[in-house]
Backbone as CSV, one residue per row, in Angstrom:
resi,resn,N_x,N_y,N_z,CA_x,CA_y,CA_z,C_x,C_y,C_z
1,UNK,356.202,86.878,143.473,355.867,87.308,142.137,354.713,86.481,141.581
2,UNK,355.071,85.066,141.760,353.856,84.252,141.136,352.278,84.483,141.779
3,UNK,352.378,84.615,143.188,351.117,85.120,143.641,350.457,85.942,143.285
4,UNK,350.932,86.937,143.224,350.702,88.803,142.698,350.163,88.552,141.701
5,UNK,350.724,87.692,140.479,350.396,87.765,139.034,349.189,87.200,138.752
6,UNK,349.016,86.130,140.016,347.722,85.323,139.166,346.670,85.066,140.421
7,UNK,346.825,86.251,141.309,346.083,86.270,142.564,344.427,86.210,141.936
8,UNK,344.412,87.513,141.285,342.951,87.397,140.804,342.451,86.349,139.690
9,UNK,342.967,85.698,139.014,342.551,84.013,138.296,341.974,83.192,139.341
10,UNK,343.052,83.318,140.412,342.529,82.402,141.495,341.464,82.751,142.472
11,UNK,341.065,84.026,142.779,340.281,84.661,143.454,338.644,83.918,142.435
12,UNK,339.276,84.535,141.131,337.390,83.772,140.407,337.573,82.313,140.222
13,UNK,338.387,81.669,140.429,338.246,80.430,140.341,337.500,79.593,141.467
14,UNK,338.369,80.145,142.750,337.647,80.101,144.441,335.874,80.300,144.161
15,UNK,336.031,81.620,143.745,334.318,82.304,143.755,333.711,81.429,142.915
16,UNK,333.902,80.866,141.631,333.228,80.095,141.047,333.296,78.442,142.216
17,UNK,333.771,77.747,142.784,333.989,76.914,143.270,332.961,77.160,144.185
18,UNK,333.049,78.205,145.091,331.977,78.678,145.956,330.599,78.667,145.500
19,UNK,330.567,79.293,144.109,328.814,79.127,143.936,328.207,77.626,143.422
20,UNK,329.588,77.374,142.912,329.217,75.457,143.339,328.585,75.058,144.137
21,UNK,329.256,74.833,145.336,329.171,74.836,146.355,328.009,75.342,147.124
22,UNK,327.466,76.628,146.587,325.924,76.569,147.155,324.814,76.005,146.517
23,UNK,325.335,76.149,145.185,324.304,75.053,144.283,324.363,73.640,144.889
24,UNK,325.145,73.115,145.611,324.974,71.560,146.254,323.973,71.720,147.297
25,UNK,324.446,72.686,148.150,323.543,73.415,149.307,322.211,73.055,148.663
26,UNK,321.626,73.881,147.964,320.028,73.932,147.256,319.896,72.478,146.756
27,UNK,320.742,71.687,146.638,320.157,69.853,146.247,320.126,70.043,147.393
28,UNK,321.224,69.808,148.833,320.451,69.530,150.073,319.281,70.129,150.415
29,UNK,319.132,70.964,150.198,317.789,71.415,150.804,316.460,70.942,150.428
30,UNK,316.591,70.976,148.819,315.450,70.321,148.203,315.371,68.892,148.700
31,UNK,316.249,67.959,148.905,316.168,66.568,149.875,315.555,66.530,151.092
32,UNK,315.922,67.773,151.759,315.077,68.138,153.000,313.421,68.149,152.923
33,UNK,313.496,68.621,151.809,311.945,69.418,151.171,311.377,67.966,150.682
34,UNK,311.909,67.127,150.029,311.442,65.842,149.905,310.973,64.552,150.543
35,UNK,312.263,64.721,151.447,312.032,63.539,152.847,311.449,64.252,153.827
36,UNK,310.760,65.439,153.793,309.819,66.344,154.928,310.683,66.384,156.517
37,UNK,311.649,66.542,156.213,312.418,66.959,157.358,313.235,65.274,158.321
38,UNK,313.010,64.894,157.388,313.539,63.182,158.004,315.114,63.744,158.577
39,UNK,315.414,63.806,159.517,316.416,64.143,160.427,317.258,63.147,160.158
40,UNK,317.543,61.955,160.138,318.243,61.045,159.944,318.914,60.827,158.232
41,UNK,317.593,61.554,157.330,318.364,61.637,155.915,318.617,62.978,155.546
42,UNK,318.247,63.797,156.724,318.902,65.359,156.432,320.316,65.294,156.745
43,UNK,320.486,64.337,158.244,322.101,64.421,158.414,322.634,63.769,157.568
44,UNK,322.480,62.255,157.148,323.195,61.663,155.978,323.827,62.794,155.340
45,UNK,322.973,63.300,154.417,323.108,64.117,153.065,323.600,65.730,153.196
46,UNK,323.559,66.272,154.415,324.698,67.086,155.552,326.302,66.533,155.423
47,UNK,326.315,65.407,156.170,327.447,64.807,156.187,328.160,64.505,154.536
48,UNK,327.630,63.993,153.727,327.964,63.875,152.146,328.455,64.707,151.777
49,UNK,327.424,66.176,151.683,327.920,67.599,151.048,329.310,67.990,151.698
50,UNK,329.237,67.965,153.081,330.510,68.572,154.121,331.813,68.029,153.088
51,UNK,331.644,66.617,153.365,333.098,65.505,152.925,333.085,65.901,151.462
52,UNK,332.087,66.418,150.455,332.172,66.407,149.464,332.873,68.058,149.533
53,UNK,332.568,69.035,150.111,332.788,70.251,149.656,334.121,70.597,150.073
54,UNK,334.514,69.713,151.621,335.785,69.514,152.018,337.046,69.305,151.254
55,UNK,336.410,67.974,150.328,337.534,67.247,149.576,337.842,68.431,148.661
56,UNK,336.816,69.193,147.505,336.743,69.066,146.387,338.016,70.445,146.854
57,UNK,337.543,71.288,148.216,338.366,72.721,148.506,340.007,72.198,148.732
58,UNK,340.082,71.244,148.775,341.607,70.251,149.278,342.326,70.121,147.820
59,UNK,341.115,69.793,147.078,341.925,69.215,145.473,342.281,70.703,144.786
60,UNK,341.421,71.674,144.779,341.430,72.886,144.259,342.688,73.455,145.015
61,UNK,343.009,73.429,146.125,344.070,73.852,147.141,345.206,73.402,146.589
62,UNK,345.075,72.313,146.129,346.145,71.116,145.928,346.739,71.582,144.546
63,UNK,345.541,71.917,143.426,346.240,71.859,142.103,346.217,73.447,141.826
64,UNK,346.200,74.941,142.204,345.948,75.852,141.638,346.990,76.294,142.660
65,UNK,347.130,75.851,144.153,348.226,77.100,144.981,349.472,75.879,145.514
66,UNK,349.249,74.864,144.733,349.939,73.739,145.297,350.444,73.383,146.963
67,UNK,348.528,73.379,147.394,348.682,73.266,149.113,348.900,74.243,149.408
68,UNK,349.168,75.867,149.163,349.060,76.738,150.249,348.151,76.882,150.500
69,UNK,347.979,77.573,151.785,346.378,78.311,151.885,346.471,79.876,151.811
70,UNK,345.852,80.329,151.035,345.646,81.881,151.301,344.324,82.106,151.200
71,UNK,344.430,83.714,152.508,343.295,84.201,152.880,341.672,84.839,151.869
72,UNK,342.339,85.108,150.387,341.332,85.210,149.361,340.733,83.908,148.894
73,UNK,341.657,83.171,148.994,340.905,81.779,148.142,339.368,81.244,148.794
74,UNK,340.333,81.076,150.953,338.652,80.955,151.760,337.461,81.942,151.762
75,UNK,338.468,83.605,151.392,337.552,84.629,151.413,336.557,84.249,149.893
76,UNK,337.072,84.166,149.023,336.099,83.625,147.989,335.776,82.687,147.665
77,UNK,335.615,81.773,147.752,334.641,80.405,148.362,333.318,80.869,149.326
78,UNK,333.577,81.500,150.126,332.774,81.679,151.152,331.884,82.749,150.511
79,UNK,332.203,83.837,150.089,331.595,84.724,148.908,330.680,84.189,148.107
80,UNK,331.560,83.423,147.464,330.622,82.691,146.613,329.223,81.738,146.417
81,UNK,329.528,81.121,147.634,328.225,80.465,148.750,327.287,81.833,148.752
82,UNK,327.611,82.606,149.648,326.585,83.692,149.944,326.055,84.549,148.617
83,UNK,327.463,85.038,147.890,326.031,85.207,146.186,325.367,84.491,146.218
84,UNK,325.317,83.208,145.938,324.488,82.248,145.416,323.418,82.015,146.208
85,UNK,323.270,82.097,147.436,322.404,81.873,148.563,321.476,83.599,148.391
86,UNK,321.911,84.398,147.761,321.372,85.876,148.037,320.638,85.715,146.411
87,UNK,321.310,85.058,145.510,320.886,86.031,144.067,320.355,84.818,143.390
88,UNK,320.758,83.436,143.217,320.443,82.194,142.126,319.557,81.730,142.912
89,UNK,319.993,81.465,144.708,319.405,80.544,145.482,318.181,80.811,145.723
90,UNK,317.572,81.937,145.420,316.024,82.316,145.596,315.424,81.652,144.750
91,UNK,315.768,82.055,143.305,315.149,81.324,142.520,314.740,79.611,142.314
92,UNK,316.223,79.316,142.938,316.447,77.731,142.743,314.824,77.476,143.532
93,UNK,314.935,77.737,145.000,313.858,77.585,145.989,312.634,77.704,145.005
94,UNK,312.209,78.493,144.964,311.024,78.702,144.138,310.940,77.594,142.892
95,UNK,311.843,77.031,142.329,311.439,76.577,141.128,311.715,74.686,142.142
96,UNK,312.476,74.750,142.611,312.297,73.234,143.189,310.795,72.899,144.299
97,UNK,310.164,74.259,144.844,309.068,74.220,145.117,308.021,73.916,144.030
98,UNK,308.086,74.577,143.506,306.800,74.717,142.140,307.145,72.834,141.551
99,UNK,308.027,72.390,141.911,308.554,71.193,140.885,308.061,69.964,142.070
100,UNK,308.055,70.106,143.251,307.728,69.448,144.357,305.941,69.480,144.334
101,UNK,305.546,70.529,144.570,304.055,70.712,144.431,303.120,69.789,143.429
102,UNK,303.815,69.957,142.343,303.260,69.373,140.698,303.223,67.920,141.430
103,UNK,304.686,67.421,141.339,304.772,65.563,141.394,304.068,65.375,142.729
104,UNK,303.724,66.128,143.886,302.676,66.157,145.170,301.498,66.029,144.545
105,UNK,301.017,66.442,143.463,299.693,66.531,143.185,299.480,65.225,142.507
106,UNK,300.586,64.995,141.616,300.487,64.054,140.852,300.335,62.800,141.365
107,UNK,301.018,62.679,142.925,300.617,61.342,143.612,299.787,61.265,144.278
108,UNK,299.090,62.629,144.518,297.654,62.359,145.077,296.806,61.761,144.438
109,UNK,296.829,62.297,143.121,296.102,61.952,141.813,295.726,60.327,141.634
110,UNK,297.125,59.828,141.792,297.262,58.513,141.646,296.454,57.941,143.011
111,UNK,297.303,58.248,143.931,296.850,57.613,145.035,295.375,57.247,144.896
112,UNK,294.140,58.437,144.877,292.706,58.017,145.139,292.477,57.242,143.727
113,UNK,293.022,56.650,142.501,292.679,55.390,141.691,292.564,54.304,142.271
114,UNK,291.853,53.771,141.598,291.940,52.152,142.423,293.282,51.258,142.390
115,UNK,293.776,51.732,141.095,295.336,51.187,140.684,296.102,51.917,141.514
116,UNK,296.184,52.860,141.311,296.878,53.571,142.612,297.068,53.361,143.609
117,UNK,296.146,53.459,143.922,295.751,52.808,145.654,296.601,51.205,145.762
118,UNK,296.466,50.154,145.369,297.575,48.879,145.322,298.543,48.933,145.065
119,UNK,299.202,50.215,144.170,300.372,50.461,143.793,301.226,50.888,144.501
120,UNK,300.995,51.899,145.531,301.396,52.665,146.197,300.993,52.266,147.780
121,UNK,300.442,51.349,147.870,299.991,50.930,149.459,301.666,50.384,150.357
């Protein structure tokens, strides 16, 4: 009975958790986009998100179905990632590009000063 009643609360709760969850995705990526593919701080910050997205699906597990698992909760989580990766996550890209480019220019800028140039050596 209790399932039935409050299956769908928990279904958007999952889905909201999920587009969390890809919004962390898009910080990793933009880190990627920052450290220019540094393999060693792409996995770091790989490994972080995992343990982080792991835990947070354990605590949510923990306090809304008290440790069960059911098949909508992973089905929407996982949903929710992929909206977000299909419909917000475009945008995110584009605007953490445009935001990368600017402060790129801006340290070029600096760089060829003469202050610059000692500052940044």
């Amino acid at each position: 009975m209790f399932e039935s009643l409050f299956s769908g609360i928990l279904f958007l709760r999952f889905l909201v958790l999920g587009l969390s969850f890809g919004f962390l995705y898009e910080v990793c990526k933009f880190t990627k986009l920052i450290t220019k593919n540094n393999i060693w701080i792409v996995n770091v910050v790989k490994f972080i998100y995992f343990s982080l997205i792991g835990t947070c699906f354990c605590v949510f597990l923990l306090k809304y179905t008290n440790g069960r698992v059911f098949f909508y909760t992973i089905f929407a989580s996982i949903l929710g990632i992929i909206l977000e990766q299909i419909s917000i996550g475009f945008f995110f890209t584009k605007f953490y590009n445009m935001v990368y480019n600017v402060f790129a220019k801006a340290v070029s800028k600096i760089k060829t000063t003469k202050f610059g140039s000692k500052l940044l050596r």
